[in-house]
N, C-alpha and C positions, 0 to 999 in steps of 0.2 A: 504494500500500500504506500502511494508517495505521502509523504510529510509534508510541509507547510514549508519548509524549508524548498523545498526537492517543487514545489507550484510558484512558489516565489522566481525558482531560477528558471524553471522552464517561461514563464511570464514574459523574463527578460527574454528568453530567447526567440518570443513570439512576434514581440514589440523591434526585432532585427529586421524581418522581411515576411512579404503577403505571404510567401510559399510556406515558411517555417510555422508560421500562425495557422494556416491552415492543414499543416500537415501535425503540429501539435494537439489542435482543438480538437481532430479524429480520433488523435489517440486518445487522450482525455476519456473522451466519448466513449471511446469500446471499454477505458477503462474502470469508469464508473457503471456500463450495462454491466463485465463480467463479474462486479460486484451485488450487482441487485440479481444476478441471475444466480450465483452462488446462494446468496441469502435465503434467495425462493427455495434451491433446491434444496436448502438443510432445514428450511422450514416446514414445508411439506412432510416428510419423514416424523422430526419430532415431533408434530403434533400427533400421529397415528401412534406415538411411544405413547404419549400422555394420556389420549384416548382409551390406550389398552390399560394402562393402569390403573384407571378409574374404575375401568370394568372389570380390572382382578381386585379393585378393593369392594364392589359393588356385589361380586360372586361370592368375595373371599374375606368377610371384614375381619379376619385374625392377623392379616398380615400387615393391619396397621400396628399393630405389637411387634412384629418383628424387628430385630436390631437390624441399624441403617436404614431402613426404610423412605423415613422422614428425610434422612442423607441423598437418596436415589431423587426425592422431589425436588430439593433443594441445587442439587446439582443439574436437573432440565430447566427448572426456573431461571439458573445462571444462562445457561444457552438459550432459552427466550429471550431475556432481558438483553444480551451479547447481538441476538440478530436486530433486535430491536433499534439497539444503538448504533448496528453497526450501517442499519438501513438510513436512521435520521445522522449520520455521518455524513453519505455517501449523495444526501437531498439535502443539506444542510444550506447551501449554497441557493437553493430554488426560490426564491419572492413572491409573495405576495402582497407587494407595494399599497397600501392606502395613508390617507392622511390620517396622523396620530396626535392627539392632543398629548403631549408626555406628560405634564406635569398631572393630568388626570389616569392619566394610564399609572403610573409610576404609585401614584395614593392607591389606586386600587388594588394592586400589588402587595406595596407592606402592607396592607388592612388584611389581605388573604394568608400572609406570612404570619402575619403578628398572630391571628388568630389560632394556626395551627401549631405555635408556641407556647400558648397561654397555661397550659396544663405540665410546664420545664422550668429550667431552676434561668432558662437563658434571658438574658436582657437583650431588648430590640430596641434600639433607637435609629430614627428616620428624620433625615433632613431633607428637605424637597424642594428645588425654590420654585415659588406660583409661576414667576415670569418665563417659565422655561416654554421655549416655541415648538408650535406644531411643524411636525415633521412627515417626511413619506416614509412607511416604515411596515414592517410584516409583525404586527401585533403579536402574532402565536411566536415565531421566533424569537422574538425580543424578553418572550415572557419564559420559555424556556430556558433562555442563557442565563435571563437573570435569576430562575428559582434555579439552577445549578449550582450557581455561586453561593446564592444563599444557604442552600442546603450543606453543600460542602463546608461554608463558613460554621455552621449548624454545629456538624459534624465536629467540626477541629476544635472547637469551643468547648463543646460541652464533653471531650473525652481529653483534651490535653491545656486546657488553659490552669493556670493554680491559683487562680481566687475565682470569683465568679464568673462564669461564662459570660460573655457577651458578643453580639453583632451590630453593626449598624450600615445603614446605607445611606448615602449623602448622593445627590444631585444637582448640579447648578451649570451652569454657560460658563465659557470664558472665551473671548476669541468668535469664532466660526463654528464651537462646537459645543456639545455636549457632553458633560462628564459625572459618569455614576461610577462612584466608590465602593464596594462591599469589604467591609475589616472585622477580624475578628482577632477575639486574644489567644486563640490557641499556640501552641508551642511552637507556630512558623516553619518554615521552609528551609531545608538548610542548601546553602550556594549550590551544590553541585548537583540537586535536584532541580533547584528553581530552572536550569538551563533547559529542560528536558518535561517540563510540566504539560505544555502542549502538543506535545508525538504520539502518536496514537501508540494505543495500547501497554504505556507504561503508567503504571498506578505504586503507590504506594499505600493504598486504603484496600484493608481488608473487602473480600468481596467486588471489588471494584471492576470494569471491562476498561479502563484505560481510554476512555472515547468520551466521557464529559468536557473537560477541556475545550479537545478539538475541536469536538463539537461547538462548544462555544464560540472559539477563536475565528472559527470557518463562520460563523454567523456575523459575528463581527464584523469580519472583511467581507462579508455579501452586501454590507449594508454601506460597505465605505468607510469605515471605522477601524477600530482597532482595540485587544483587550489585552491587557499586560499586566504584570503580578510583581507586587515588592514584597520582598519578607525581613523582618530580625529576626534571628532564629532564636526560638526559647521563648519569643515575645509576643509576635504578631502576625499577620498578613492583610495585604489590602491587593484587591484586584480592581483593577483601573477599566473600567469601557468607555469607550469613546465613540461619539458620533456625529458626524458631521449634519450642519443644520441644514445647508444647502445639498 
């Protein structure tokens, strides 16, 4: 699978001559289908697993006692979850442009977060400025990247920060653009991870499919923009997006 690095260079190499752009954009092309064609064909199958499993626990309900059992679900749920992400990866890029009021979109947002918080030891604070302008923008996308971050701030907070957990997200203009913060106190990113945070398929989070990020960051640059991460390690991290108003 190319990398973000590995689209950036081929980009430049597009931007050299008509023939290069169009002999790259093909490739591209086959090779974002041989990915959704993949996807299909491992999805098809394990569903007919999952299927049958139901039906030997439907036939059979003692073998929900059996040891590992629960282990056999938990490990087809990872390979759902893995196509899943590996499919909105592979479409991440796709638009559906309308005009978005941010600063209402963005309230509605934490109000959704804050709420499914409410019941955790975590603290949410939200800074939003009113004056933030409307934009063209793919609503679901944008709400995606942002509850990623969120979630993952979530995560980092409430299993490795040493006093109270907390998150906050901050939004406001500066320039030409828009810029939404997500920080959280967790235990941070140590350097030689932070390099490598957006490559598909490398996670450091238990459970993880390595494709949140990306996913993110490809949304990002779909939109013109750009997402970037700072950490202290031991202290913090805040993840930066960026979005052009024009």
């Amino acid at each position: 699978m190319f990398t973000q690095t590995d689209y950036n260079q081929l980009q430049q190499i597009m931007e050299e001559s008509p023939k290069k752009k169009d002999l790259l954009t093909k490739l591209l092309t086959a090779h974002k289908m041989e990915i959704s064609t993949l996807s299909h064909e491992i999805r098809n199958p394990l569903t007919l697993i999952y299927s049958t499993l139901q039906l030997i626990e439907a036939q059979h309900p003692e073998v929900l006692s059996y040891r590992h059992w629960d282990t056999l679900h938990q490990d087809i749920e990872y390979v759902k979850l893995l196509l899943e992400e590996l499919s909105s990866y592979n479409n991440s890029e796709r638009l559906s442009l309308s005009r978005l009021n941010t600063a209402d979109f963005l309230k509605a947002l934490v109000l959704s977060f804050a709420a499914s918080v409410t019941e955790t030891d975590l603290e949410f604070t939200s800074r939003i400025d009113s004056r933030l302008p409307v934009i063209h923008a793919d609503s679901l996308r944008l709400k995606e990247l942002l509850l990623n971050l969120l979630r993952n701030a979530q995560d980092s907070a409430c299993s490795t920060a040493k006093n109270s957990p907390a998150v906050s997200l901050y939004a406001f203009t500066k320039g030409e653009h828009i810029y939404i913060t997500i920080s959280d106190n967790g235990s941070g990113i140590q350097p030689a991870e932070l390099d490598n945070i957006f490559e598909p398929f490398i996670t450091h989070k238990k459970d993880g499919t390595g494709l949140g990020l990306p996913i993110a960051r490809r949304i990002a640059h779909a939109h013109g923009g750009s997402l970037t991460a700072a950490s202290d390690p031991y202290t913090a991290t805040t993840f930066t997006l960026t979005l052009p108003i024009q």
